[in-house]
CHARMM internal coordinates of N, CA and C (Angstrom, degrees):
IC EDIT
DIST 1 N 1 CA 1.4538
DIST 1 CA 1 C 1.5351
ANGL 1 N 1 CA 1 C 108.56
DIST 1 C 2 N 1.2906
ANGL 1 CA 1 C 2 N 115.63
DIHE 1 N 1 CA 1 C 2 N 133.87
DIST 2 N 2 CA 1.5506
ANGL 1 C 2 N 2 CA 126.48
DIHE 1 CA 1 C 2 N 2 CA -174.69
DIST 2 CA 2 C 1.4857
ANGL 2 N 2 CA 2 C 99.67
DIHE 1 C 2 N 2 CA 2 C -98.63
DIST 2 C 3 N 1.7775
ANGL 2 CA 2 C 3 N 103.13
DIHE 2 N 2 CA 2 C 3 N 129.61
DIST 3 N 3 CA 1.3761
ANGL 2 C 3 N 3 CA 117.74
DIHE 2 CA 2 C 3 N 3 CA -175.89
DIST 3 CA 3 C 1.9459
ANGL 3 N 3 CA 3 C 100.02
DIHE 2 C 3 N 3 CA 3 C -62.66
DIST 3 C 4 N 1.2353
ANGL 3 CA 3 C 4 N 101.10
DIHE 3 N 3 CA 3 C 4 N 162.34
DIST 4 N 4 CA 1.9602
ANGL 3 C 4 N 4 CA 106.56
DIHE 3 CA 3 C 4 N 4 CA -171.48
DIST 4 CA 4 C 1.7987
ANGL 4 N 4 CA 4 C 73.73
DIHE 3 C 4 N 4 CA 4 C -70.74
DIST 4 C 5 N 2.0460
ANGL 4 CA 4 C 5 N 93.89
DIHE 4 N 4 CA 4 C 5 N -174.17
DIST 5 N 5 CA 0.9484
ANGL 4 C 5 N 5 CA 131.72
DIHE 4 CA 4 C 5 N 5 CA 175.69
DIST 5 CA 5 C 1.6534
ANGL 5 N 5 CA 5 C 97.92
DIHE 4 C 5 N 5 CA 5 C -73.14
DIST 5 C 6 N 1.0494
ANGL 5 CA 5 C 6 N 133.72
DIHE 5 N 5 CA 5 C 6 N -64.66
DIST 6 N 6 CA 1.7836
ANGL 5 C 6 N 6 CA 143.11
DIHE 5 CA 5 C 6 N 6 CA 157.54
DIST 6 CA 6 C 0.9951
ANGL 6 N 6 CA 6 C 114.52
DIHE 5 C 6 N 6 CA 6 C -10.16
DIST 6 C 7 N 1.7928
ANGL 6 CA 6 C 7 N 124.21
DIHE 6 N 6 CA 6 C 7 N -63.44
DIST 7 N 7 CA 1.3745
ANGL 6 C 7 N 7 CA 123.08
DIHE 6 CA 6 C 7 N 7 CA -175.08
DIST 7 CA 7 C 1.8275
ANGL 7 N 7 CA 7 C 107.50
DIHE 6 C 7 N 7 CA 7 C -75.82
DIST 7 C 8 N 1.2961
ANGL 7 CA 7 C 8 N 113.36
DIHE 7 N 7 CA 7 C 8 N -27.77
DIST 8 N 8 CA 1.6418
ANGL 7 C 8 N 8 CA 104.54
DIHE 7 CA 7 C 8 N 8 CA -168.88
DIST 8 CA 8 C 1.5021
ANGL 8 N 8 CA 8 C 69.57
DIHE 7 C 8 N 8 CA 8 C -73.60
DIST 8 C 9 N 1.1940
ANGL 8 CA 8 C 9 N 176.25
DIHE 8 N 8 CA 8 C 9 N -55.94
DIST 9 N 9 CA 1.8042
ANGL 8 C 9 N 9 CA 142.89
DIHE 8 CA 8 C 9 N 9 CA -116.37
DIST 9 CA 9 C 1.3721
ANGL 9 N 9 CA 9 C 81.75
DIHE 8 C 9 N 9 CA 9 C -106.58
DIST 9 C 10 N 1.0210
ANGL 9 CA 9 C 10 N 146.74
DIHE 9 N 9 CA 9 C 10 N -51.72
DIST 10 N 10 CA 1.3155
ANGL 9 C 10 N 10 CA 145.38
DIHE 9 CA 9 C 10 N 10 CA -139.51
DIST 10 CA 10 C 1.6953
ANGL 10 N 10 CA 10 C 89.31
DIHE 9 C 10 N 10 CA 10 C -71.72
DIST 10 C 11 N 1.4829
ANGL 10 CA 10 C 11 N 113.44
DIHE 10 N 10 CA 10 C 11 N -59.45
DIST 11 N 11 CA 1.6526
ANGL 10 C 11 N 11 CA 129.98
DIHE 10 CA 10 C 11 N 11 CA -170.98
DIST 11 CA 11 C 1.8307
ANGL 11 N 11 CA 11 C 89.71
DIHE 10 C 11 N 11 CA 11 C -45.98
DIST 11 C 12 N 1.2316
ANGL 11 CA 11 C 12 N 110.41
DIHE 11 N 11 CA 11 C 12 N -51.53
DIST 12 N 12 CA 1.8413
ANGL 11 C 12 N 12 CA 107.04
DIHE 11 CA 11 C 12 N 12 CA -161.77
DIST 12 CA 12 C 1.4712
ANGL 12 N 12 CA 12 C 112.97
DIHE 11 C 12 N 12 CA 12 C -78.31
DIST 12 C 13 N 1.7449
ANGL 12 CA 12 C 13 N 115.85
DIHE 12 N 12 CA 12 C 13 N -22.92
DIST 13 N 13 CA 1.0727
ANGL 12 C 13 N 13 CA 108.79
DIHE 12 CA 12 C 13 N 13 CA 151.66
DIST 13 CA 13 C 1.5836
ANGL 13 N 13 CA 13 C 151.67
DIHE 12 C 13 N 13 CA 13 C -67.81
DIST 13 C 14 N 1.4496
ANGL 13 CA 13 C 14 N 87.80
DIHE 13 N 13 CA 13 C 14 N -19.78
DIST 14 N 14 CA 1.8291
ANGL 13 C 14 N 14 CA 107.03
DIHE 13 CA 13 C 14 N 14 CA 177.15
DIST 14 CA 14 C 1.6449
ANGL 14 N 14 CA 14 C 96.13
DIHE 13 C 14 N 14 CA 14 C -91.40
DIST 14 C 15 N 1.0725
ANGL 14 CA 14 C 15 N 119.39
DIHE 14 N 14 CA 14 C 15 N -30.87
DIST 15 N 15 CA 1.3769
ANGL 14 C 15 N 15 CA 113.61
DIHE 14 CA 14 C 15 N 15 CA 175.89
DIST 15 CA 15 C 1.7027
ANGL 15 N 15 CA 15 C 128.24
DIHE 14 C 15 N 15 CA 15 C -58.34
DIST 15 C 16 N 1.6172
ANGL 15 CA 15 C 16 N 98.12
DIHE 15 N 15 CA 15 C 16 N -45.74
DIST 16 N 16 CA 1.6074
ANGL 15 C 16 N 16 CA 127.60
DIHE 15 CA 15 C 16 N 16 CA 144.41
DIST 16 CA 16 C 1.3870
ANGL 16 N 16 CA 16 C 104.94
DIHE 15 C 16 N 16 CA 16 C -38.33
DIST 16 C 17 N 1.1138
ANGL 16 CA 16 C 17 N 133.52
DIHE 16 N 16 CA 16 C 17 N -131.73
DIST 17 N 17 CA 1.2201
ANGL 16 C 17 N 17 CA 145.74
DIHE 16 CA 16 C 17 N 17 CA 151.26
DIST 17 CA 17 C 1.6287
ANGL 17 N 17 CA 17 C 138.17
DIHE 16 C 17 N 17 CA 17 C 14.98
DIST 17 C 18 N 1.2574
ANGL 17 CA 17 C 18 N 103.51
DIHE 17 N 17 CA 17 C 18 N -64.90
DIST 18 N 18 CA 1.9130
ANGL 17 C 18 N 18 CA 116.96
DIHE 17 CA 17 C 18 N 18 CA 161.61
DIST 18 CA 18 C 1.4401
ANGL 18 N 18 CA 18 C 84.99
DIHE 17 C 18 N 18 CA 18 C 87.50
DIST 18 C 19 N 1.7493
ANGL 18 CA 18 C 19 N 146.92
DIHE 18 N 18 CA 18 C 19 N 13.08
DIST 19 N 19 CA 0.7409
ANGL 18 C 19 N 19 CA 133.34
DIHE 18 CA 18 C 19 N 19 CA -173.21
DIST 19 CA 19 C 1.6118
ANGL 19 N 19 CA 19 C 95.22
DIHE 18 C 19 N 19 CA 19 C -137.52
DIST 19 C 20 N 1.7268
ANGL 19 CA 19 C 20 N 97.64
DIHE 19 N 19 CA 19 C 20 N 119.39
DIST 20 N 20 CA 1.7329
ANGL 19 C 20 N 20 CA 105.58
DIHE 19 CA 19 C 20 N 20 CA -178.64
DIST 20 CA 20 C 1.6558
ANGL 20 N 20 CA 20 C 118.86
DIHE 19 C 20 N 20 CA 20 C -77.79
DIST 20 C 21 N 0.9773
ANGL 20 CA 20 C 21 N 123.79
DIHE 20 N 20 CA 20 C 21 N -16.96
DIST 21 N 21 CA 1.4585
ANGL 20 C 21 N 21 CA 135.70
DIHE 20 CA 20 C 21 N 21 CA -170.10
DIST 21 CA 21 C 1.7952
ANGL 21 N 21 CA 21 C 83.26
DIHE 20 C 21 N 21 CA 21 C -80.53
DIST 21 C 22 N 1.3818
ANGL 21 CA 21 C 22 N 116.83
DIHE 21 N 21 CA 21 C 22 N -67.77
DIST 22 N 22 CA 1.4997
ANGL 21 C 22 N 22 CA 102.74
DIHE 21 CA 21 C 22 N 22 CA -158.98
DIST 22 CA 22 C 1.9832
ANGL 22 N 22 CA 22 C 99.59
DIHE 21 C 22 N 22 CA 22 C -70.78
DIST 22 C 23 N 0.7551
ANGL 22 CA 22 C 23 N 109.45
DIHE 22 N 22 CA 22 C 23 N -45.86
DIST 23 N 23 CA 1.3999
ANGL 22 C 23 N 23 CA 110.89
DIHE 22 CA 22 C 23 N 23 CA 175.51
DIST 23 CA 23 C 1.5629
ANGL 23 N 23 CA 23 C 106.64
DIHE 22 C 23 N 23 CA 23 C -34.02
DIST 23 C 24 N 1.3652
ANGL 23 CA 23 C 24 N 125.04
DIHE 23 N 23 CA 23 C 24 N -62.75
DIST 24 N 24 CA 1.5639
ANGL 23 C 24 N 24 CA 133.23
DIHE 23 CA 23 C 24 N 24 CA -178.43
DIST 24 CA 24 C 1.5696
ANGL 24 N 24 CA 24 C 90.31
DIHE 23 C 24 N 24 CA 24 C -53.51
DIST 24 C 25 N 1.1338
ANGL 24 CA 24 C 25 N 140.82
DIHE 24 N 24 CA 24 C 25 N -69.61
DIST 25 N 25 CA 1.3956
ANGL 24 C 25 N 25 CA 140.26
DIHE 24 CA 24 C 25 N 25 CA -172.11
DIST 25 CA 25 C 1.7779
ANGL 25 N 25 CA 25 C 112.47
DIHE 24 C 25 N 25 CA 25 C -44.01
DIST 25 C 26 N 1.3217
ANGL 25 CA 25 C 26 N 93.37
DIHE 25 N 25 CA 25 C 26 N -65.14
DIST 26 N 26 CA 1.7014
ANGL 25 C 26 N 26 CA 78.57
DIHE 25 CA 25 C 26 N 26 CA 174.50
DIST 26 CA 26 C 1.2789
ANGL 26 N 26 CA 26 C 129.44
DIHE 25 C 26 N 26 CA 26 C -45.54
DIST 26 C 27 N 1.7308
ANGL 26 CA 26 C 27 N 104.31
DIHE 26 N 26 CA 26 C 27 N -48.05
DIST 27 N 27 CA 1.5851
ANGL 26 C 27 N 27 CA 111.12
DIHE 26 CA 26 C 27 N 27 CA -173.18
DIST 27 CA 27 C 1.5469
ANGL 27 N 27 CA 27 C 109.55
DIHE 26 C 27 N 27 CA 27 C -44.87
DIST 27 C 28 N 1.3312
ANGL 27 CA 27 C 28 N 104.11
DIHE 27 N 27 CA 27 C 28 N -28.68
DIST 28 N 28 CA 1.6493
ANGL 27 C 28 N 28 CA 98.80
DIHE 27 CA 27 C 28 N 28 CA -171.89
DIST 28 CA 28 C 2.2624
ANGL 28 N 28 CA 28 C 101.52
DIHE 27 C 28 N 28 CA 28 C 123.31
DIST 28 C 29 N 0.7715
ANGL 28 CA 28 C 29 N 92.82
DIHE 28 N 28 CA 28 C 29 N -4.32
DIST 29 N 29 CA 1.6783
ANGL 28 C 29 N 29 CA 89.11
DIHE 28 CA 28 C 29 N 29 CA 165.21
DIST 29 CA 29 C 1.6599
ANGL 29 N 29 CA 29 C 109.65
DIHE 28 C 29 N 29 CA 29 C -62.10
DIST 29 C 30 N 1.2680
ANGL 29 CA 29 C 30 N 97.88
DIHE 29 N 29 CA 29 C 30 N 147.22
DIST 30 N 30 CA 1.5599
ANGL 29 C 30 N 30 CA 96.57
DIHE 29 CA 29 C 30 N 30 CA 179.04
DIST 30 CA 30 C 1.7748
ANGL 30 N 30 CA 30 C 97.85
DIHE 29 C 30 N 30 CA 30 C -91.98
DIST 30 C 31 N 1.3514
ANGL 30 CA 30 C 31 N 108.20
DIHE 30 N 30 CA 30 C 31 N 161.99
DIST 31 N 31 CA 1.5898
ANGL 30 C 31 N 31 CA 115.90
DIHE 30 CA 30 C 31 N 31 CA -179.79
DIST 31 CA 31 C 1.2475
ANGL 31 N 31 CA 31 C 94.70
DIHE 30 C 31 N 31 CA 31 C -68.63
DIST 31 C 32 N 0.9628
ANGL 31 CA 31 C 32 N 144.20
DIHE 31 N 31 CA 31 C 32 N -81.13
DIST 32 N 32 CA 1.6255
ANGL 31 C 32 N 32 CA 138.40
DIHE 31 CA 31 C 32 N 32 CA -149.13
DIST 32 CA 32 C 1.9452
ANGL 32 N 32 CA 32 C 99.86
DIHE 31 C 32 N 32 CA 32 C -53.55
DIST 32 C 33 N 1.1477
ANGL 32 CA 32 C 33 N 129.71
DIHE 32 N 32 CA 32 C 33 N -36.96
DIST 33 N 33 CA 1.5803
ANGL 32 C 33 N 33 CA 125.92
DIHE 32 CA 32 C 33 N 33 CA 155.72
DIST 33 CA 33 C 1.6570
ANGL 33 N 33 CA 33 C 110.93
DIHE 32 C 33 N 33 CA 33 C -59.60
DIST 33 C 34 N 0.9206
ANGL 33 CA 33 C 34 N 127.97
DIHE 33 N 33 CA 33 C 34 N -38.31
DIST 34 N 34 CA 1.2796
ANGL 33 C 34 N 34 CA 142.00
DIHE 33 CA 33 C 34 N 34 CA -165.87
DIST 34 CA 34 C 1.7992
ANGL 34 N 34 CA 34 C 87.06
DIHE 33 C 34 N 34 CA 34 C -64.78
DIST 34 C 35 N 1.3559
ANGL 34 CA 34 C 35 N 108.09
DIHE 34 N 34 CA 34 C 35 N -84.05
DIST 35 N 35 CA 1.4588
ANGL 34 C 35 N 35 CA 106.12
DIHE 34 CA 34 C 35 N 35 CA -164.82
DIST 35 CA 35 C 1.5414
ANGL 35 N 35 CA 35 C 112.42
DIHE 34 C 35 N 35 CA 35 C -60.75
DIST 35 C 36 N 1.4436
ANGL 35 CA 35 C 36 N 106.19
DIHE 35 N 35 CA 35 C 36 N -10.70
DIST 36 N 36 CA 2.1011
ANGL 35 C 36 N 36 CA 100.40
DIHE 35 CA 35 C 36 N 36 CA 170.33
DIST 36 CA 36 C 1.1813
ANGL 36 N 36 CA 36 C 107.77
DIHE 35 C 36 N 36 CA 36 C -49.90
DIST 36 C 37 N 1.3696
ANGL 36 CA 36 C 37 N 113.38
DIHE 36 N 36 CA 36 C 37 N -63.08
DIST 37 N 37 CA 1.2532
ANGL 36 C 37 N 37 CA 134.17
DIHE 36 CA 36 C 37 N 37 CA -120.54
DIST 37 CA 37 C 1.8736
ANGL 37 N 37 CA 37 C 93.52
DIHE 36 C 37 N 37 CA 37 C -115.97
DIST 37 C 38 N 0.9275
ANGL 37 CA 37 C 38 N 126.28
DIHE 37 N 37 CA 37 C 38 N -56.76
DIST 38 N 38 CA 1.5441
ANGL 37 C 38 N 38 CA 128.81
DIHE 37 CA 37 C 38 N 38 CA 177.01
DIST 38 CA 38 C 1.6243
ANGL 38 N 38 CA 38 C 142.79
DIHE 37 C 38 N 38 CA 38 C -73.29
DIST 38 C 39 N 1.8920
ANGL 38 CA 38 C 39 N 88.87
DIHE 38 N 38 CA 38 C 39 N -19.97
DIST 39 N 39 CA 1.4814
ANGL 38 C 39 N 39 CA 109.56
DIHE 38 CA 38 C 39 N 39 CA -177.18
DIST 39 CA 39 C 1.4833
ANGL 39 N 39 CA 39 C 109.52
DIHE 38 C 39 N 39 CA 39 C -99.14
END
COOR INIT
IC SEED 1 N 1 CA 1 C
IC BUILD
């Protein structure tokens, strides 16, 4: 199964970064999903 278009940005942003909270934010997650799911 091939990750969406979402998860490869999300993967290149934490890769960027090393930080998953801002990574989820860039990709386009909203904060209030962001802190469900990541914090």
């Amino acid at each position: 199964m091939e990750p969406t278009r979402k998860q490869k940005t999300f993967a290149d942003y934490y890769i960027e970064t090393g930080n998953v909270t801002e990574a989820a934010i860039k990709t386009g997650y909203s904060k209030k999903i962001v802190k469900f799911i990541f914090l």
